[in-house]
Every structure is written in structure tokens, then in C-alpha cells.
N, C-alpha and C positions, 0 to 999 in steps of 0.2 A: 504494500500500500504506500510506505514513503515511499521508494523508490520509483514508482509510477506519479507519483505527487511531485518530487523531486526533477522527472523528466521534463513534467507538462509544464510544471513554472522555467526550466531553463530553457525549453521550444521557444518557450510564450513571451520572452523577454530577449528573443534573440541570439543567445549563446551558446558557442558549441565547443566543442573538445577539438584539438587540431594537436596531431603525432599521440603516440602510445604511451601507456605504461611496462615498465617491463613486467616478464612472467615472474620472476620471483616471486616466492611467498613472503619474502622481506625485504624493507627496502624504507632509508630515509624521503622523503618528499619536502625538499623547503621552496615555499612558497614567497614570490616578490613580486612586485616593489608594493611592499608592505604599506600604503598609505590611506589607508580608511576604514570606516568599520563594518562597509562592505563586503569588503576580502572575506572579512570572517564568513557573513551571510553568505556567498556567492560560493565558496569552500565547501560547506556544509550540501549547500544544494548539487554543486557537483559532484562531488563524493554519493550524497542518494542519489543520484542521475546514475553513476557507473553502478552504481550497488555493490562497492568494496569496501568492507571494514578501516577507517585510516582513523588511527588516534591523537591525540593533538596535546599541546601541553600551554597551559596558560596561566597566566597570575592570579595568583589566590585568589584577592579580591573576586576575580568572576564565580567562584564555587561557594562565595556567601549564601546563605538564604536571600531573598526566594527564589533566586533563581539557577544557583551550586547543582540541584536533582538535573535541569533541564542541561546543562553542561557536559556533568558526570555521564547521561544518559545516551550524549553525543559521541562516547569519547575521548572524553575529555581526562585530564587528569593536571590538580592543580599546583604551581609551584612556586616557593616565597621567595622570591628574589632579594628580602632584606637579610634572609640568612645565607651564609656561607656554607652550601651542601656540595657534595659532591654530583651535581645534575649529570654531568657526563656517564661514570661510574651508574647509577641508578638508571636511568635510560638505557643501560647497555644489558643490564641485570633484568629487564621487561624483556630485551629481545630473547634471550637465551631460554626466559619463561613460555612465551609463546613462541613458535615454529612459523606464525603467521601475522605475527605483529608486523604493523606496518606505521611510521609516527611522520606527519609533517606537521612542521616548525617555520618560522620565519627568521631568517638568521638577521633580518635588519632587529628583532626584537621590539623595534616600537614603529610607529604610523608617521614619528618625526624624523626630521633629515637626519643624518646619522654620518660619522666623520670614517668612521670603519662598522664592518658587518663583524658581529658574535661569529664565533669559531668553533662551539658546542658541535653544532650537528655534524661538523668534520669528523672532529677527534668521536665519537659516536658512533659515526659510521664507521672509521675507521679500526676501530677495539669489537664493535660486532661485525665486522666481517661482510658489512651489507653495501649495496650501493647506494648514491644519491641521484636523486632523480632531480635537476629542477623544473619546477613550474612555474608559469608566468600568466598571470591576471591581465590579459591585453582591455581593457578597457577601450581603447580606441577600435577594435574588431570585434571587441566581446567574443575575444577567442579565450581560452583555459587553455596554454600551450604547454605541452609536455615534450622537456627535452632530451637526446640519449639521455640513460644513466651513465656515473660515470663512478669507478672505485677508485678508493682512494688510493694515494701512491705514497710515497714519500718524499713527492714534493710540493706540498701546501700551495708554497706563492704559483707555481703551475696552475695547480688545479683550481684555486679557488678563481685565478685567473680567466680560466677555461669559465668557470660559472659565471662570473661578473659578465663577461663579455655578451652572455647569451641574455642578461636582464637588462642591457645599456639596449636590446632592440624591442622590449617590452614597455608598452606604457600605463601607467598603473589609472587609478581612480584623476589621481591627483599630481604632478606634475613633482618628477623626485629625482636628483642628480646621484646616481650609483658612484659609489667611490672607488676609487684603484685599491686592491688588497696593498696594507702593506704589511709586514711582520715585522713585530718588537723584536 
């Protein structure tokens, strides 16, 4: 029933899925240019469109009452960013739990411009063993683009390289300058 509810609202509003996901049963998905509250909504409806399980990680605050059950229910799973935990570490401990976990994240981490992107869902993928997929919210085509995946290697500035490049052709809700990786 969502799933078919999910189809008819992404028909209905024009937007389509453009290239693949891979077959793996696991696999990071980060999601850009992270610029509105959108994204989320349009996420959500994609994901029931395709009808595959993808879990998501968000700041506490959203798993408040009253509305934490409808989050949780999504997928969701929440995390406090004023504490210093091990989020890499525990994200990696969910993949090994399930054989078919699948998590997208937004590595810009907020909707505001940002001078460098979060490095989490690297090192993540890179300790479970899984790929990254990126995805791109074209707003301007209202396409959901899905690009190769890509495993990780052991050279970050490469790769994360190879990703940026693929969201500087992406244009989000709202008008966002992608930054060059650079490493501390």
C-alpha cells in the first residue's frame, strides 16, 4: 500500500529515478546537495517508490515525541551529535547485524553551506566492507540520480574527489557551492 502510494505521489509531481542501484544487499547511499527539508520528504517517497528497505540516521531532536514513533517507523535511527560517540564504529556494528542493511546519510550533515563535507560515511563504508552509492536530488529535472557505486580504496582525496565531482552536476532545492575535499 505505501509503496503504491509512494509511486502515484512521485508520477504525480513529476519525478523519476534516472541510472541504478546496485545488487548488493548492502551498500552506503549518501544523499546531496543537502539543502532543504525537502530532501528528506522526497527521500522517503523515493525509497517507497522503489520498495527497498534504506535506513537513515538523524538528530535526536527529530525522535522526540510526537513525532520520534513516525521517524523510528521510517527507518530511522537517532543520533546526538552533542556527544562524542563512536558513530563510525556503531554504524558498522548494524551492518554486520543485518546481511541486508542498507543506510543513506548526507555527508554535507546540515541544509547550510558547509566549508568541507563529514567523512563518516567513508570510513563506514570503508570498515564494512560495502560500497557507496551517490545520489543526487536534481531539483532542476526532478530526477533522483543514482551514480556507479564506488568502494572504497585507500585513497580518500581520490575518491571523495570522484564523489564531489558527480554533485558539482547536481542541482539541489536550493542553490549550494560543493567544496573541493580537502584533508587535515
Amino acid at each position: 500500500m505505501f509503496n503504491r502510494f509512494c509511486t502515484f505521489l512521485f508520477a504525480r509531481f513529476g519525478w523519476q529515478l534516472e541510472g541504478e542501484l546496485p545488487s548488493s544487499a548492502q551498500f552506503i547511499m549518501i544523499v546531496g546537495p543537502h539543502t532543504s527539508n525537502w530532501d528528506f520528504v522526497l527521500g522517503i517517497v523515493a525509497r517507497g517508490a522503489m520498495g527497498i528497505n534504506i535506513h537513515f540516521l538523524g538528530k535526536h531532536q527529530l525522535f522526540l515525541p510526537p513525532w520520534g514513533w513516525i521517524f523510528r517507523a521510517l527507518g530511522g535511527s537517532p543520533v546526538d551529535r552533542r556527544k562524542h560517540n563512536n558513530l563510525v564504529d556503531a554504524a558498522v556494528q548494524l551492518f554486520k547485524q543485518d546481511a541486508n542493511y542498507k543506510l543513506a546519510l548526507a555527508p554535507e550533515g546540515t541544509r547550510s553551506p558547509v566549508k568541507r563535507w563529514k567523512t563518516g560515511f567513508y570510513h563506514i563504508a570503508k570498515k564494512a566492507h560495502v560500497a557507496i552509492v551517490p545520489v543526487g536530488f536534481d531539483f532542476s529535472r526532478k530526477r533522483v540520480v543514482f551514480h556507479p557505486e564506488l568502494m572504497p580504496t585507500d585513497d580518500i582525496q581520490q575518491d571523495m574527489q570522484y564523489i564531489i565531482d558527480f554533485y558539482r552536476s547536481i542541482n539541489g532545492r536550493h542553490p549550494k557551492t560543493i567544496p573541493d575535499f580537502k584533508q587535515d
